[in-house]
Structure formats: structure tokens, C-alpha cells
C-alpha positions as CSV (number, residue, x, y, z in Angstrom):
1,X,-8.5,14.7,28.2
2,X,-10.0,11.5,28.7
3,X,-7.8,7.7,28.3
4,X,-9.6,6.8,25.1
5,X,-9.5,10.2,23.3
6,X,-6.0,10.0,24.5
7,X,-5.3,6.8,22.9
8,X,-7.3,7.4,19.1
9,X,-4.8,10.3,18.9
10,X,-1.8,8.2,19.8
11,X,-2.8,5.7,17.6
12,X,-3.4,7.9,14.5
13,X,-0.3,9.4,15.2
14,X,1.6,6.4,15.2
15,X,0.0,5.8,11.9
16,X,1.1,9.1,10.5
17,X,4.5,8.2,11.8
18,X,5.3,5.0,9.8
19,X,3.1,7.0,6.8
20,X,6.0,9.4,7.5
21,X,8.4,6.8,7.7
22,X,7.6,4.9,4.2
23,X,7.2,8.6,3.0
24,X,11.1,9.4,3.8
25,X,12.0,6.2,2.0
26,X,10.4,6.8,-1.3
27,X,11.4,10.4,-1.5
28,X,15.1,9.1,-1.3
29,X,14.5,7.6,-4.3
30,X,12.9,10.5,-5.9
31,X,9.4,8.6,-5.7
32,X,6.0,9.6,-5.0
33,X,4.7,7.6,-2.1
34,X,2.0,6.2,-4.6
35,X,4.3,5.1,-7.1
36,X,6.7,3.4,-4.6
37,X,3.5,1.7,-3.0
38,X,2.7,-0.1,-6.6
39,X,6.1,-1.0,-7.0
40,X,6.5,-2.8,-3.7
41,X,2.8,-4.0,-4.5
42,X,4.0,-5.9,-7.8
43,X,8.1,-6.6,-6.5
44,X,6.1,-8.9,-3.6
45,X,3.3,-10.3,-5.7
46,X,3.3,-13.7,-7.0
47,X,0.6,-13.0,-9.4
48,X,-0.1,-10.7,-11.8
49,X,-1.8,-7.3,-10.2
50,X,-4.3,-5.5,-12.2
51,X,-5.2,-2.0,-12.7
52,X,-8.5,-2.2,-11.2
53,X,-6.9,-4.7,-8.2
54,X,-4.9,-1.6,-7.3
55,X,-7.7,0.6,-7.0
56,X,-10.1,-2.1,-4.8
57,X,-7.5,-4.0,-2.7
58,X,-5.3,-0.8,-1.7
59,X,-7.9,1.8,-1.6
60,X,-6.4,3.9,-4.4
61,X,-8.1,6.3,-7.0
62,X,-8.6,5.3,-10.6
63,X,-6.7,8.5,-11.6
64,X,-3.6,7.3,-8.7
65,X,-3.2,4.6,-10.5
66,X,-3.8,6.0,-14.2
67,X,-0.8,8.3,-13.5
68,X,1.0,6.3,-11.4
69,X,1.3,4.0,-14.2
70,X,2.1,5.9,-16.7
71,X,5.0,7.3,-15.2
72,X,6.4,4.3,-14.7
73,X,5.7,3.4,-17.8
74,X,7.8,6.2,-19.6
75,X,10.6,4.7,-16.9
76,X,10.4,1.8,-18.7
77,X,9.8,0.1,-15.1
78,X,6.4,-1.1,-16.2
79,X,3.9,-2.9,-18.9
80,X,0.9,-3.5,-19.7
81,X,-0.7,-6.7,-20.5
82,X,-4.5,-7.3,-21.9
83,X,-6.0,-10.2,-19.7
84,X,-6.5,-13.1,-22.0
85,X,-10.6,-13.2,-22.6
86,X,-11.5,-9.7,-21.1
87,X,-12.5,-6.3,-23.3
88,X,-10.2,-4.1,-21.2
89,X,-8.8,-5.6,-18.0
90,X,-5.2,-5.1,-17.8
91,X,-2.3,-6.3,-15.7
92,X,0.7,-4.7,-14.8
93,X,4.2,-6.4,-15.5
94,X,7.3,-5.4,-14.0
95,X,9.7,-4.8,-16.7
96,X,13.8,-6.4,-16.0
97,X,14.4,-2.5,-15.4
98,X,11.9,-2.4,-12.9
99,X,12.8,-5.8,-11.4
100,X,16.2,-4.2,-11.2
101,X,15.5,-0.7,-10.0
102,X,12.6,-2.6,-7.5
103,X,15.4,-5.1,-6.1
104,X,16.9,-2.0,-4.5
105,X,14.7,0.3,-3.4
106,X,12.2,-2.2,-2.4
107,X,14.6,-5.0,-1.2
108,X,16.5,-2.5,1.0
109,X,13.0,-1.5,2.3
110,X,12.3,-5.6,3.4
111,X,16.2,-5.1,5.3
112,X,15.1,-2.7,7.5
113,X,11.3,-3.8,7.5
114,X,12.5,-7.5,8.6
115,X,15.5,-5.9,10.7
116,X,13.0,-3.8,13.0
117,X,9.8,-6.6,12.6
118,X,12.5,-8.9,14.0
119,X,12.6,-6.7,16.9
120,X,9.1,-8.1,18.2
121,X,8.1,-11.4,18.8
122,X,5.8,-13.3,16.3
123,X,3.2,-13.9,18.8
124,X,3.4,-9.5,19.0
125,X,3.4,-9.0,14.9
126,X,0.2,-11.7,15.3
127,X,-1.7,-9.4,18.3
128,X,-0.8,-6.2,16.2
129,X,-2.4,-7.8,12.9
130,X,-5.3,-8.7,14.4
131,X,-5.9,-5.8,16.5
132,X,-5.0,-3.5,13.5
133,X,-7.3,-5.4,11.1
134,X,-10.3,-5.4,13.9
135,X,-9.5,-1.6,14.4
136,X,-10.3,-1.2,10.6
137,X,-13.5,-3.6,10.6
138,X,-14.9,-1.3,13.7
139,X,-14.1,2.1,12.1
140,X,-15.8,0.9,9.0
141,X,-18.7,-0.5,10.0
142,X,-19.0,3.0,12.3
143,X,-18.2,4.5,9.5
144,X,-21.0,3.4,7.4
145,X,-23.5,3.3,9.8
146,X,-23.9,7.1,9.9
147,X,-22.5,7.8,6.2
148,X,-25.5,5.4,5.4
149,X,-27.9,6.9,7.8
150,X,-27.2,10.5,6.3
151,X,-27.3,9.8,2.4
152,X,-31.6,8.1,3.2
């Protein structure tokens, strides 16, 4: 097998592997991995996250989200709030349960997130973020070269 074919399988299984990872952590907490995404999401915003943010920003499906959301909102972890001069543009608001229950899970997530990140220099987390970001631009514009191409 050639280097490079070599390496895009290393790499995407490295990715699986921290996928795996965050995947371990929110099923000790009896959470599907989309619902403990939002809720580290909104625990580590400063600003108010809407519905349709979600669904743009972290490449999740309208209907994710819908039911995401409404699960957490018969936990009483969640709220909705209208966004002051829009028809139907809503927020989502962490509820003091949720702060509480996201404190935990989600705060003992950052302990061994910072714990292991701390492991590798700055300049290192700086290389990976670029190289991971670039890796995404490429694949993308690859991406939608040919889904482009195919769809004339």
C-alpha cells in the first residue's frame, strides 16, 4: 500500500478514535453523542446559540437538533427563547438544571481534555489546528469540485 493511502487511513482512524472517545464519555452519562455535543456547545458559549447556528456552524441536521432539543427540554436542561425582532428564530438557554447537570459531565470532560492537551506543547495544539483546519478546506473544495461537476 502506498505512504499516502497509508496515511488518509491512519488519519481517519485517528478521527474515529477520539469520535470513539467523546462517544464513551457521553454514553456514561446515558447521552446520545448529539445531545452531549449541544450541551458542551452551549456550557462553553458566551452567547446565546440558536437552533439554526447548530445546524450551520456544527454540521448537524435540522431534525438532530429538533430532537435533540426536545429531549432536553422534557429534562428540564433546556429553553427556548424567541429572538427579540425575528418571526421564528430561536435560542437555546441552558436552564440552572442544565448548568448543573452540564458542570459535571461537561466540566469533567475539560479535566481530562486540558489534562491530555497539556500533554503537547502550544506551538503542537497550533500545528495540529492549522493542519486539521487546512485538511478540511482541501477535502471540501475536492469535494465540491466533483459533487459540482456531477450534479451540471
Amino acid at each position: 500500500m502506498d505512504t499516502l493511502k497509508k496515511q488518509i487511513m491512519e488519519i481517519n482512524q485517528l478521527c474515529n478514535e477520539s469520535d470513539g472517545l467523546y462517544h464513551d464519555i457521553a454514553q456514561s452519562y446515558g447521552l446520545s453523542d448529539s445531545i452531549y455535543w449541544i450541551l458542551y456547545i452551549l456550557y462553553y458559549n458566551d452567547c446565546p446559540v440558536s437552533q439554526t447556528e447548530l445546524c450551520s456552524n456544527w454540521y448537524y441536521s435540522k431534525q438532530t437538533v429538533n430532537s435533540s432539543i426536545s429531549a432536553m427540554t422534557k429534562k428540564g436542561w433546556i429553553m427556548l427563547e424567541t429572538v427579540p425582532k425575528t418571526r421564528n428564530r430561536k435560542n437555546i438557554v441552558l436552564t440552572e438544571a442544565g448548568r448543573i447537570f452540564c458542570a459535571k459531565v461537561i466540566g469533567e470532560t475539560y479535566e481530562v481534555e486540558k489534562a491530555a492537551f497539556s500533554r503537547i506543547t502550544e506551538e503542537e495544539r497550533e500545528l495540529f489546528l492549522l493542519l486539521f483546519r487546512k485538511t478540511n478546506k482541501y477535502m471540501r473544495e475536492e469535494y465540491e469540485k466533483r459533487y459540482s461537476s456531477s450534479q451540471e
